[in-house]
C-alpha positions in Angstrom: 0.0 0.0 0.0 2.6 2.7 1.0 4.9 1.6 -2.0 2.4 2.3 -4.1 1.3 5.8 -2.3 5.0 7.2 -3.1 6.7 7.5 -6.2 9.6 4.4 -6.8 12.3 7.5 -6.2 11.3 8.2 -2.9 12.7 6.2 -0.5 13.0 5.2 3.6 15.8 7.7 3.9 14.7 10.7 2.2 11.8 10.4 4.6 13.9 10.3 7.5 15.5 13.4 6.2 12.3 15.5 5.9 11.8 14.3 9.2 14.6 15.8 10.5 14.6 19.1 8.7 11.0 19.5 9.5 12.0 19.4 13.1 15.1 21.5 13.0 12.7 23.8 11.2 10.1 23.7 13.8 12.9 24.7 16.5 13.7 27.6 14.0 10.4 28.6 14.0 10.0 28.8 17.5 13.5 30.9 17.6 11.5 33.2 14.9 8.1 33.1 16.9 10.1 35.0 19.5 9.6 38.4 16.9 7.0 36.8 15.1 4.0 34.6 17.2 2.3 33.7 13.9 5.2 31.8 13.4 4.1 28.9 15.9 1.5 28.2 13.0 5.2 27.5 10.9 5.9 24.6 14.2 2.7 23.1 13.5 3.3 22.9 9.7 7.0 21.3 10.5 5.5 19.2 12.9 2.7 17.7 10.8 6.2 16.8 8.0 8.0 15.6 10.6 5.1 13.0 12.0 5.0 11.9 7.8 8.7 11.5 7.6 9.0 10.2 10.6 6.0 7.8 10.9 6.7 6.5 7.1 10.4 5.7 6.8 10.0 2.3 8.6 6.6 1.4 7.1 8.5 1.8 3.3 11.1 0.5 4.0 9.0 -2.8 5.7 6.8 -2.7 2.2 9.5 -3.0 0.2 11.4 -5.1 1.6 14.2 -3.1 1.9 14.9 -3.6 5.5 18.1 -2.6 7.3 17.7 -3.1 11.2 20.9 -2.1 12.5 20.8 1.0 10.4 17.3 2.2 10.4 18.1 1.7 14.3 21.0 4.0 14.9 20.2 6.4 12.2 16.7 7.0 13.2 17.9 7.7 16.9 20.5 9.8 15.9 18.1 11.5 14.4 15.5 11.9 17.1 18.1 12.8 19.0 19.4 16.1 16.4 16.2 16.6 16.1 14.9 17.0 19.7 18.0 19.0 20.3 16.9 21.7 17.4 13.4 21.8 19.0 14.4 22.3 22.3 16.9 24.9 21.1 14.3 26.9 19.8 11.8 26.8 22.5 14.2 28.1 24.6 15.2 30.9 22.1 11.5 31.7 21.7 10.7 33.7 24.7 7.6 31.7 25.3 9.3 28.7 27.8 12.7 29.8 30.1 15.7 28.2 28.7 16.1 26.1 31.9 13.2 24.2 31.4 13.5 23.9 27.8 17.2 22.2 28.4 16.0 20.1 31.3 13.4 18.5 28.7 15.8 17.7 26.5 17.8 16.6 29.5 14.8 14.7 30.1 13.8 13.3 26.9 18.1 12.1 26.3 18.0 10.1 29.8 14.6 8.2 28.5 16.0 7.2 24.9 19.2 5.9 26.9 17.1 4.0 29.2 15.4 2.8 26.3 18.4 1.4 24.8 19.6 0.5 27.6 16.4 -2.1 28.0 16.9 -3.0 24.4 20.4 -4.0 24.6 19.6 -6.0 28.1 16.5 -7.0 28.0 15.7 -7.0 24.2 12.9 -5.1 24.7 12.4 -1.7 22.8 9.8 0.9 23.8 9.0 4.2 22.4 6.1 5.0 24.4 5.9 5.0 27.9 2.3 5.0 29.0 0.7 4.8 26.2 2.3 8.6 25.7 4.6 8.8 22.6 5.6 10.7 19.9 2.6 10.9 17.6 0.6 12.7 21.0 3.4 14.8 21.9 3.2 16.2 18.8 -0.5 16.5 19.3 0.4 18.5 22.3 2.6 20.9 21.4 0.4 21.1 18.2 -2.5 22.5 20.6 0.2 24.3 23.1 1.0 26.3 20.2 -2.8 27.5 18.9 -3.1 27.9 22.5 -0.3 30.3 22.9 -1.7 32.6 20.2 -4.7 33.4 22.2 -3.8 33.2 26.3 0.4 33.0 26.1 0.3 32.7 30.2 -1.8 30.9 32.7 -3.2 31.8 36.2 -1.5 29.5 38.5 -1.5 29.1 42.3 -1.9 32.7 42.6 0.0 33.7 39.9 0.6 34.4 36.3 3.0 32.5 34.7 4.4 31.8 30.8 1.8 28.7 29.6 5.0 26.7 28.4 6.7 27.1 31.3 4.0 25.7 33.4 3.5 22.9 30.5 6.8 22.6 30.4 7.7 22.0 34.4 4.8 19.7 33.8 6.1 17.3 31.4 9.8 17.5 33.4 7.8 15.9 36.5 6.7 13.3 34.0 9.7 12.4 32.4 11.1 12.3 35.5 8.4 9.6 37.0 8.5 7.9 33.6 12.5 7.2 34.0 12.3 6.6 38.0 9.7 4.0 37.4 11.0 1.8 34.8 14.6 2.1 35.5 13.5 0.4 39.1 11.4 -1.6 37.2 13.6 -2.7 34.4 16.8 -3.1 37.4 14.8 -5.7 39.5 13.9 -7.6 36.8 17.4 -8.0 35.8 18.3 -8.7 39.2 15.9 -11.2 39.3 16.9 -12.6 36.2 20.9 -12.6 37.2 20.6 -14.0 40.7 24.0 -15.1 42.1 24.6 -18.4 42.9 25.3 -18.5 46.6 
């Protein structure tokens, strides 16, 4: 079905390029967005090319029969990992989320991928979502985040008015931050479990 929805000349890894420049061009947007709010509608736009590329590289290459695991496998997290690094980048040149936070999400999101290969190598076992929360919703969210920021850009909060991505932001850090606590315990008894030394 997908090899016959794209054109012979279009293959896995020009898609996992235009997902990669769609989300180095969504961090630039959000860099712009900082002179310019109409430029979040320019994130939304990258992210909606960057779900395609990103979402369709695998499936192609599957259809076709053009598989390469060890290689779709590093590139693709090299590339999430450029790519969430030009994102973050620009949130925290946009003026709409403090840098802090913006850097401890990428902190954040850099310590789950490297618990996730950490499981795969160990336990053979690869995730990429925790919780049934993954990449297709947070691109949902930051989707609405951004509409939302045209038309209310700060929150009421505990008594006071703070930046809406900042409170989003500090949000998804506690998250992340659960996420990681809970399956690295999870994922370290189970391999204890599993490794038990002969007494």
């Amino acid at each position: 079905m997908a090899s016959h929805a794209h054109p012979q000349w279009i293959g896995s890894d020009h898609l996992t390029v235009l997902g990669l420049v769609s989300q180095i061009g969504a961090g630039a947007c959000y860099a712009l967005a900082r002179h310019n709010k109409y430029a979040l509608l320019g994130v939304i736009a990258c992210l909606a090319l960057n779900w395609l590329g990103d979402s369709l590289d695998g499936t192609l290459a599957r259809v076709r029969q053009h598989l390469r695991p060890r290689y779709g496998f590093y590139v693709d997290h090299m590339v999430d990992s450029l790519g969430a690094l030009a994102l973050m980048g620009g949130l925290a040149l946009s003026g709409y989320m403090h840098p802090w936070i913006a850097m401890g999400l990428l902190v954040g999101f850099l310590m789950l991928s490297i618990q996730s290969y950490l499981a795969t190598h160990a336990l053979d076992e690869f995730r990429l979502s925790f919780w049934r929360f993954g990449p297709t919703e947070l691109r949902l969210l930051l989707a609405a985040g951004n509409l939302a920021l045209l038309w209310k850009p700060h929150v009421h909060f505990l008594g006071r008015h703070y930046p809406l991505f900042d409170v989003g932001g500090a949000f998804g850090l506690a998250g992340m931050t659960l996420i990681l606590g809970s399956f690295t315990a999870e994922n370290t008894v189970r391999l204890y479990r599993e490794e038990r030394i002969a007494k």
